[in-house]
C-alpha positions in Angstrom: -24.0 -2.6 -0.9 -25.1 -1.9 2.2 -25.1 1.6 4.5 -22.5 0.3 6.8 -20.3 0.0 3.8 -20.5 3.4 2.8 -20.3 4.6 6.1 -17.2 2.6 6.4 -15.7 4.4 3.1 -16.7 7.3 3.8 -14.7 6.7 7.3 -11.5 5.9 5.9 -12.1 8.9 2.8 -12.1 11.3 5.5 -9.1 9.8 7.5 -7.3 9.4 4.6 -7.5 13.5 3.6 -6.7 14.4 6.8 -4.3 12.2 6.9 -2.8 14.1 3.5 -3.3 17.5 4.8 0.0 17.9 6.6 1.8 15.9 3.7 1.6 19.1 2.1 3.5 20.9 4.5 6.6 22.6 3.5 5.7 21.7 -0.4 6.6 25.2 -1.5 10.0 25.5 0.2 10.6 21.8 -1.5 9.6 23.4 -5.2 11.6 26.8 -3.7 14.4 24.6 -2.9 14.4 22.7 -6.2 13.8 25.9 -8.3 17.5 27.1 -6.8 18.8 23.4 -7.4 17.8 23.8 -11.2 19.2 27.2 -11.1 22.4 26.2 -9.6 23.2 23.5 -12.0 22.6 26.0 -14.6 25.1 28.3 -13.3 27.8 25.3 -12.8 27.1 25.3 -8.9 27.4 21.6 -8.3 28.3 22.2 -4.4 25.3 24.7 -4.0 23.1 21.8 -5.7 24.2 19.2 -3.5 23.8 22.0 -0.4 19.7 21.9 -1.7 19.5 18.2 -2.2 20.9 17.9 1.2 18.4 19.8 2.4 15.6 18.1 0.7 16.6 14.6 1.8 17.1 16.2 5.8 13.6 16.9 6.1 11.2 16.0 3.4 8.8 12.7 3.2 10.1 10.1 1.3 6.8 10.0 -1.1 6.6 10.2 -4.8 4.6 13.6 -4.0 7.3 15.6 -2.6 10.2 14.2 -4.9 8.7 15.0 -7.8 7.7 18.2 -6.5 11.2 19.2 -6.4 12.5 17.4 -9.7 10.1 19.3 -11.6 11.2 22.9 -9.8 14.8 21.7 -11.0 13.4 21.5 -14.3 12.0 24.8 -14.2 14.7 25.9 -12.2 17.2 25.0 -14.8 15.2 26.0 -17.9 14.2 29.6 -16.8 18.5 30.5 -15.7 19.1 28.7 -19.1 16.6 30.5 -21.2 15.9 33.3 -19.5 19.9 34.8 -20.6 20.2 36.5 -17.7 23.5 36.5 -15.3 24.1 33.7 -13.1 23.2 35.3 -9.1 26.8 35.2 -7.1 27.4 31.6 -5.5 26.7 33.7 -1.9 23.3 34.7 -3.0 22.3 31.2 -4.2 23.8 30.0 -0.7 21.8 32.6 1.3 18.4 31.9 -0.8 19.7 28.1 0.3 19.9 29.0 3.7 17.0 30.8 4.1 14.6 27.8 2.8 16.0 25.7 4.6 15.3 27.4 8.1 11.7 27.8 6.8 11.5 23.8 5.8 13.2 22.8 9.6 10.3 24.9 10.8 7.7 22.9 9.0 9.4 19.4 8.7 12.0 18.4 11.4 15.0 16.6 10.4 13.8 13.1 9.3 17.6 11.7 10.2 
């Protein structure tokens, strides 16, 4: 192959990883978010759960990156409240800790809507 080839790939490499660097942003709120989803639908919070998903559809990517991100905080989410046998957090707490992420996420990712 020839050096205008590589040059080339190594062109579009380096645009493509910049191009992921701000995919990235708000990740943690996403896994933050999903953690408290898990946790809600341990606690038999269905409206606080659909409260987080909301928020996750408002202003995440639609990419395989960021939804699994938050499935697999549900999981943990879940798992931890189910396993860990400790006391369900009062539905206000879970809202706040909701709320909270939320403002954080429209910080880093505005609305998609």
């Amino acid at each position: 192959m020839n050096k205008s080839f590589w040059i080339l790939a190594a062109a579009v490499a380096a645009g493509a990883h910049a191009a992921d660097a701000p995919v990235d942003s708000g990740i943690a709120e996403i896994e933050a978010l999903g953690r408290i989803n898990g946790q809600a639908l341990a606690c038999s919070e269905q409206s606080l759960s659909a409260r987080a998903k909301e928020v996750v559809i408002k202003h995440a990517p639609r990419t395989p990156r960021y939804g699994a991100a938050f499935e697999q905080a549900t999981q943990r989410g879940f798992m931890e409240q189910v396993k860990g046998k400790a006391a369900c957090p009062a539905a206000g707490d879970l809202a706040q800790r909701i709320d909270l992420v939320a403002a954080e996420l429209g910080r880093k990712l505005p609305a998609t809507e």
